[in-house]
C-alpha positions, 0 to 999 in steps of 0.5 A: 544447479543449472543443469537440473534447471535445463532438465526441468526445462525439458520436462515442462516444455515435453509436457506442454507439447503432450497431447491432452486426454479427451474426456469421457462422456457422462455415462447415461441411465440404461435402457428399459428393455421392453418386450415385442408382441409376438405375431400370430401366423394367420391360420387360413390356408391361402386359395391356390391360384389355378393357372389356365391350362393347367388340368386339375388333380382328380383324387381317387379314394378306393372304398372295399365293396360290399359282397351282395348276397345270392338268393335261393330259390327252386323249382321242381320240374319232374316228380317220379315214383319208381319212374312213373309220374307222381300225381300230387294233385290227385293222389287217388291216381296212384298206385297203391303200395302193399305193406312193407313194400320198396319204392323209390321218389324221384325229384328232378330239381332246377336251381332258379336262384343265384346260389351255387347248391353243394351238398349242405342242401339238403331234402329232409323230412318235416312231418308225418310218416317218414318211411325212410331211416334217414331224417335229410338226404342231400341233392348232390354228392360231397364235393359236386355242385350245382350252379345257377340254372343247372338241375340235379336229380334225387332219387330216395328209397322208402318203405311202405308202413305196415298198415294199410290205408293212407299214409302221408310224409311232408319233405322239403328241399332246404338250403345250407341255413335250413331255409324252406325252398320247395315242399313235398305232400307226399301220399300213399296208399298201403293196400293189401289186396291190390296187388297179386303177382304178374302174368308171366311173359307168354311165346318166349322164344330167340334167335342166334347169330354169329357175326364179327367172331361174336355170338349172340341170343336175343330173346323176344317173349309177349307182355300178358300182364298189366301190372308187372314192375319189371323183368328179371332175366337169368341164364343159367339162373345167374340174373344178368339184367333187369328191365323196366316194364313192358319190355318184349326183347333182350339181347344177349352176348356168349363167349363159348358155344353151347345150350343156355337156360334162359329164365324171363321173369316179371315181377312186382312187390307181391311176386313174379311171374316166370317163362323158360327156354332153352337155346343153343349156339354153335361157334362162329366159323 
């Protein structure tokens, strides 16, 4: 009995010298959660500050140019008809032509514009009596040019009309799109009387030489006609050359000795007019 008395003892004094436990706080109502305003970022850009010395940024952008567009423009400085001078102001001045009879018109042509001329530019027919088989003729040949300030010549075979009396043909040199640049009047007159054959040459006569192992003939004869186109000369009656009007000597060269015929002819549309001589050349020594 004592001894359960001495343990109860223990146990009471162990439990008085225990510390005790402290007390929970009371617990509190939770919190209200509130939600934060979003701030908005200010949009304005703030200015740069530009420190002194510091050398500004220049921003270049680069724009295409615009191609500027060339001008056509020309000028006829010389017009031919079978190389004599063309009157377009007075057209009684030039010669007539007999039916059916062959000429030739020449235009020397300078471009005064900015465009470079190629063979799209044409000279074409607009209106009248064409008097050629084609309609257009172009100033340059395919794959040549004619730059800014150049000049070209056209040169352009016609055939007279059958009928007699005045004939009339409008041209015009015209550029790649058809644009009018220049206009030709052109007038003639198809006359059938008019022309009669030339003269033939008078005191055809010729001299030999041989010099450098070369052997020559020059031939010299008189013009007695007023109205020839040109001269024909043959040897042996093959033509080796034909010369323009008014034409009073020719040389020619041979390479074996011998006796030549020599045939000078002047002509025009309604026939010739013929001389013969014969010369003879011995071989160089």
């Amino acid at each position: 009995m004592k001894k359960f008395q001495f343990i109860g003892s223990v146990l009471l004094i162990l439990s008085a010298c225990s510390p005790q436990p402290t007390p929970l706080p009371a617990l509190q109502p939770a919190a209200t959660l509130t939600s934060t305003p979003t701030v908005q970022a200010p949009t304005s850009t703030p200015k740069a500050t530009v420190t002194a010395g510091t050398p500004e940024v220049q921003v270049t952008s680069t724009v295409a140019a615009t191609p500027t567009p060339c001008k056509d423009s020309a000028l006829n400085t010389n017009w031919l008809r079978d190389d004599v001078p063309y009157n377009f102001t007075d057209f009684s001045q030039n010669k007539p032509i007999p039916p059916n009879g062959h000429f030739t018109m020449t235009w020397t042509l300078q471009n005064t514009g900015t465009c470079t001329w190629d063979a799209s530019y044409v000279i074409a027919f607009k209106s009248g009596y064409r008097m050629t088989r084609s309609p257009s003729f172009p100033i340059v040949m395919e794959g040549n040019t004619i730059e800014p300030g150049q000049n070209t010549i056209v040169n352009i075979s016609m055939i007279a009309p059958v009928d007699t009396g005045g004939h009339q043909a409008e041209w015009q040199l015209q550029s790649r799109d058809g644009t009018a640049l220049l206009k030709f009047n052109l007038v003639i007159k198809v006359d059938r009387g008019t022309y009669s054959p030339p003269a033939r040459p008078v005191q055809l006569t010729y001299k030999t030489n041989c010099s450098a192992g070369v052997m020559t003939v020059r031939l010299f004869w008189v013009d007695s006609s007023n109205n020839e186109e040109g001269f024909r000369i043959y040897r042996n009656s093959k033509m080796l050359v034909q010369l323009p009007a008014n034409t009073d000597t020719v040389l020619d060269a041979v390479t074996v000795a011998g006796k030549y015929n020599y045939t000078v002819v002047a002509f025009n549309a309604s026939g010739e007019g013929s001389a013969n001589t014969f010369a003879e050349i011995t071989n160089c020594k």
